[in-house]
C-alpha positions as CSV (number, residue, x, y, z in Angstrom):
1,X,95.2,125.4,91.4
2,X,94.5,122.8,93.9
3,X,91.2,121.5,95.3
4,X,90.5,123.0,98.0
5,X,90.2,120.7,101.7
6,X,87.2,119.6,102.7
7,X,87.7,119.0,106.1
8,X,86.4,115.2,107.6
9,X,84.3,115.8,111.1
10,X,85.5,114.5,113.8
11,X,83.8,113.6,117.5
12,X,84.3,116.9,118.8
13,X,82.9,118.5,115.7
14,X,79.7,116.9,115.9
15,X,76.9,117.7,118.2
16,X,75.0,114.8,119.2
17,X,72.2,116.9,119.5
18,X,72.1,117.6,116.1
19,X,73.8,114.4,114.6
20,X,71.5,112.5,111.6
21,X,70.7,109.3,112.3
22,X,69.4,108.0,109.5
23,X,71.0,105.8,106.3
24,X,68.8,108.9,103.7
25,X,70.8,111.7,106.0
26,X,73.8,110.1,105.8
27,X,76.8,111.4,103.1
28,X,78.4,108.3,102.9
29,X,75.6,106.1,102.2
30,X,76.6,106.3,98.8
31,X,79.5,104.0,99.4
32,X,77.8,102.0,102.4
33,X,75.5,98.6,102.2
34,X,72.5,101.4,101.4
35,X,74.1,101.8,97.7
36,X,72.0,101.1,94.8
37,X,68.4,101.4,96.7
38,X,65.6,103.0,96.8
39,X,64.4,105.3,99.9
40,X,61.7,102.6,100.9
41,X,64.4,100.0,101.2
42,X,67.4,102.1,102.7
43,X,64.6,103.1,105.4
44,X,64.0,98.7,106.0
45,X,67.9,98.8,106.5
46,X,67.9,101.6,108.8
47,X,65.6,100.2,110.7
48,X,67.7,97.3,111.5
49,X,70.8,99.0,112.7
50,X,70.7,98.8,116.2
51,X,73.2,101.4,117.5
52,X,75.8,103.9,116.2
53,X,78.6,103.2,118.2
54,X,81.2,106.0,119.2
55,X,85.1,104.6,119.3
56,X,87.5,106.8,121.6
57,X,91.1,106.6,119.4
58,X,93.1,104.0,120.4
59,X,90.0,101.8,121.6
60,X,89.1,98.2,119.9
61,X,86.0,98.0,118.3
62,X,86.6,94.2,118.0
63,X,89.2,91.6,119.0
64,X,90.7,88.1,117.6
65,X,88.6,85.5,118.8
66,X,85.5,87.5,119.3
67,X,82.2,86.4,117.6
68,X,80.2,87.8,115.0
69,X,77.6,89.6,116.0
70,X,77.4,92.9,114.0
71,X,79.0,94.3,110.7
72,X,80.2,98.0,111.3
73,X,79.9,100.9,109.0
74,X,82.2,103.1,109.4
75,X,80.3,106.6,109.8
76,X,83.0,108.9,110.2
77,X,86.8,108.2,111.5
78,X,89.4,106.0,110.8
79,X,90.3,102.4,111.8
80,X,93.4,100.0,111.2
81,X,92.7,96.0,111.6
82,X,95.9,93.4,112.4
83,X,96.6,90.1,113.7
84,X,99.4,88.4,114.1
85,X,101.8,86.5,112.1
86,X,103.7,83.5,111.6
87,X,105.9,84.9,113.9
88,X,103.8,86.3,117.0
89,X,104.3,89.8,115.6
90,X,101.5,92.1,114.7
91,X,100.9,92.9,111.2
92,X,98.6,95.9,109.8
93,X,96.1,94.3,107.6
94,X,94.3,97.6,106.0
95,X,93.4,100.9,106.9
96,X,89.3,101.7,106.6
97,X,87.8,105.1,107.1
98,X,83.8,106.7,106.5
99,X,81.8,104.2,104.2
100,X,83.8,100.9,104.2
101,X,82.6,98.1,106.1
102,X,84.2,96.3,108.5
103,X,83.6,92.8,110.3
104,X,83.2,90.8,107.0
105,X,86.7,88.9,108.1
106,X,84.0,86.5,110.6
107,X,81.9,85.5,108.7
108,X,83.3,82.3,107.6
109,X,83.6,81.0,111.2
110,X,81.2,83.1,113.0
111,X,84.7,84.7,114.9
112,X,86.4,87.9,114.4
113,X,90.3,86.6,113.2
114,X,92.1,90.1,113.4
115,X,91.8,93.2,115.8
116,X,89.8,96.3,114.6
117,X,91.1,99.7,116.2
118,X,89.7,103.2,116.1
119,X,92.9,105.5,115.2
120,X,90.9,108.8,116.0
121,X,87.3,109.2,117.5
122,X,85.3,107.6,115.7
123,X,81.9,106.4,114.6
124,X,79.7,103.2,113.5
125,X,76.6,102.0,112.3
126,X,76.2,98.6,114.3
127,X,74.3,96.3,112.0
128,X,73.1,92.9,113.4
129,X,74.4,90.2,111.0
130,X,71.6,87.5,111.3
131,X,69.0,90.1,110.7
132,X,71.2,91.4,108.1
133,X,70.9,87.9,106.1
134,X,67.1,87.8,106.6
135,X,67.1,91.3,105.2
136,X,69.2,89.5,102.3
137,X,66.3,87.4,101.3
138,X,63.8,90.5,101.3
139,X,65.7,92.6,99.1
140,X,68.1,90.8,96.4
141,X,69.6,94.1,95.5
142,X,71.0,94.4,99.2
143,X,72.6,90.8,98.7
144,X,74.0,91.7,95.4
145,X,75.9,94.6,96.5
146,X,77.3,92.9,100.0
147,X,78.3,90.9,97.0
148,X,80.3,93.2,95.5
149,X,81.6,94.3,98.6
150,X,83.2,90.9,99.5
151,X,84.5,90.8,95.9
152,X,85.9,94.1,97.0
153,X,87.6,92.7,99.7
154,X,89.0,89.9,98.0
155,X,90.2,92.0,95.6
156,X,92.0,94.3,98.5
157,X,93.7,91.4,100.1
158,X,95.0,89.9,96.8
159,X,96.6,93.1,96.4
160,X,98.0,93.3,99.5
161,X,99.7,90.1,98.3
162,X,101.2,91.5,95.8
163,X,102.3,94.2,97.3
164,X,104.1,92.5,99.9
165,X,105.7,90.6,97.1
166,X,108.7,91.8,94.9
167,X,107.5,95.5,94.5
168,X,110.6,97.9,95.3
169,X,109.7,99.8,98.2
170,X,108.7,103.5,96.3
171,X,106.6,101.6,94.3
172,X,104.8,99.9,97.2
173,X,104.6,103.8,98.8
174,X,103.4,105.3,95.5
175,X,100.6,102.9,95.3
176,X,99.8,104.1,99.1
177,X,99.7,107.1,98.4
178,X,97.3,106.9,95.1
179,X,94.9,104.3,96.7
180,X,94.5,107.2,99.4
181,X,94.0,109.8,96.9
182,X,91.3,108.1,95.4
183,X,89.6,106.9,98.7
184,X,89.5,110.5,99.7
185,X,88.2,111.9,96.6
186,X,85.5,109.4,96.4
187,X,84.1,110.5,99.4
188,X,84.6,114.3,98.1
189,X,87.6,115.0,99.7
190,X,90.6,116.6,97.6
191,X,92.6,113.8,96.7
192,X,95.4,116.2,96.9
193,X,95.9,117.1,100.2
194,X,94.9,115.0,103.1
195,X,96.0,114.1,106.9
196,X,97.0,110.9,107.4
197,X,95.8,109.7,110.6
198,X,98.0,106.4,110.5
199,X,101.5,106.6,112.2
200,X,104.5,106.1,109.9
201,X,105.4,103.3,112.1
202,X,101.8,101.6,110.9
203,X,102.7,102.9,107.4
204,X,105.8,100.7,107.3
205,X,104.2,97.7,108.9
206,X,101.6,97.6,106.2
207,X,103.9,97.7,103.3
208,X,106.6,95.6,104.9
209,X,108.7,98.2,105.3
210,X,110.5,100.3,108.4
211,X,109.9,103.1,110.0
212,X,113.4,104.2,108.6
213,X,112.6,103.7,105.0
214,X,108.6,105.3,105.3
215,X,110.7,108.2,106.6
216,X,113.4,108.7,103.7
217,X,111.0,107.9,100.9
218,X,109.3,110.7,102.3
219,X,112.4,113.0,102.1
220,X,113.4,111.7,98.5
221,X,109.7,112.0,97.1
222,X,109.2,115.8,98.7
223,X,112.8,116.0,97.3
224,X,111.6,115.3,94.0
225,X,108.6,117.3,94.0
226,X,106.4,114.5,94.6
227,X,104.8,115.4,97.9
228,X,104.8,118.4,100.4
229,X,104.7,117.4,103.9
230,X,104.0,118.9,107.4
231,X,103.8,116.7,110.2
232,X,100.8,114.5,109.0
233,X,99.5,116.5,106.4
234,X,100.6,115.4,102.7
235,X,100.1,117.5,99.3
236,X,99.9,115.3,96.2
237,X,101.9,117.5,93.8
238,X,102.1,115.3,91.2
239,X,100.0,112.7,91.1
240,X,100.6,111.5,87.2
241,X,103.7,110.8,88.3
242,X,103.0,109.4,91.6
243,X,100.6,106.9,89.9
244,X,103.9,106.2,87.4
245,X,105.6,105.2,90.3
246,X,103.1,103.2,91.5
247,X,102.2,101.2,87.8
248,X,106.2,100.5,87.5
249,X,106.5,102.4,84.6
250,X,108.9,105.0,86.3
251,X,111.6,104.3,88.7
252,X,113.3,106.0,91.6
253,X,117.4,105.9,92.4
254,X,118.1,103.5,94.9
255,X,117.9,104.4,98.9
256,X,121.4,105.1,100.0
């Protein structure tokens, strides 16, 4: 039996009337800066985030070139961050949705070096960075999971890498696919059936791949009873083979 879908809120879902401001009210602060302390501490952190910002879809929560002044938490929504290549083109650098945090990428030179876009309505925690690294110094705990965050992040990128590298192309679209399983059920979301709020055109550029072959490895995967798909919704039917796919240790025919 599958799980059944939890549905994510979106802008027009919430009543701002109503909304929870608070890091304790929160459901994702589980997988936000907040993880790991204790109800006196998460309230010092609260304190310190100045705004919760609302990003319309389509609309740039930051640009290349602009300076750090916050870190974002993603409270609900989604976002994709780019910048551009070696060859003036744009390239999709990850996808980030309710608890990640984004921003990190200025901190080595106090300037943002990629563009961060809302791809539905969307939501974040605005936390000022300089009185983010004073809070550091107050509460070690907070440092040593930001820690782990960046580790994270490192860890992301590398894999990105190899990604990019000499994977076959349904590999690089299983591992997708299982990355946003997991992501989703994390946050208690079925990690079986979920909408994917990026384009395919978005899908392609992240994986290095076109539009044309995002499309037919969607075909040949629902073909072989991999994935059922409608519009932008996608069922996970088999994800032990899926995550096959994805480790190398099962292969796909060739695209015609």
């Amino acid at each position: 039996m599958r799980d059944p879908i939890r549905t994510e809120p979106t802008m027009d879902a919430l009543n701002i009337n109503v909304l929870k401001k608070s890091c304790l009210a929160c459901s994702m602060h589980q997988l936000c800066l907040p993880m790991g302390l204790d109800d006196g501490d998460i309230n010092r952190l609260d304190k310190l985030i100045g705004n919760r910002r609302r990003v319309g879809a389509n609309d740039k929560l930051y640009e290349t070139g602009e300076p750090l002044r916050n870190l974002y938490a993603v409270r609900f929504g989604h976002f994709k961050t780019s910048q551009l290549n070696a060859f003036g083109g744009t390239q999709i650098t990850g996808f980030q949705m309710a608890g990640d945090l984004l921003g990190m990428d200025a901190i080595s030179t106090d300037r943002h070096h990629c563009d961060a876009v809302a791809l539905e309505d969307s939501e974040v925690c605005e936390i000022p960075f300089d009185g983010l690294q004073e809070l550091f110094v107050q509460l070690p705990t907070l440092l040593r999971h930001f820690h782990r965050i960046m580790g994270q992040e490192i860890t992301r990128e590398q894999n990105v890498m190899l990604l990019l590298g000499n994977m076959r192309a349904e590999q690089r679209f299983a591992i997708f696919l299982v990355n946003l399983s997991a992501r989703y059920a994390a946050r208690g979301y079925s990690p079986h059936s979920f909408h994917l709020r990026m384009s395919r055109e978005d899908i392609g550029n992240y994986l290095g791949l076109t539009i044309e072959s995002i499309s037919r490895l969607l075909s040949r995967f629902r073909k072989l009873g991999l994935v059922e798909i409608d519009r932008r919704e996608i069922t996970l039917l088999d994800i032990a083979r899926l995550k096959a796919l994805a480790s190398g240790a099962e292969e796909c025919k060739p695209m015609a």
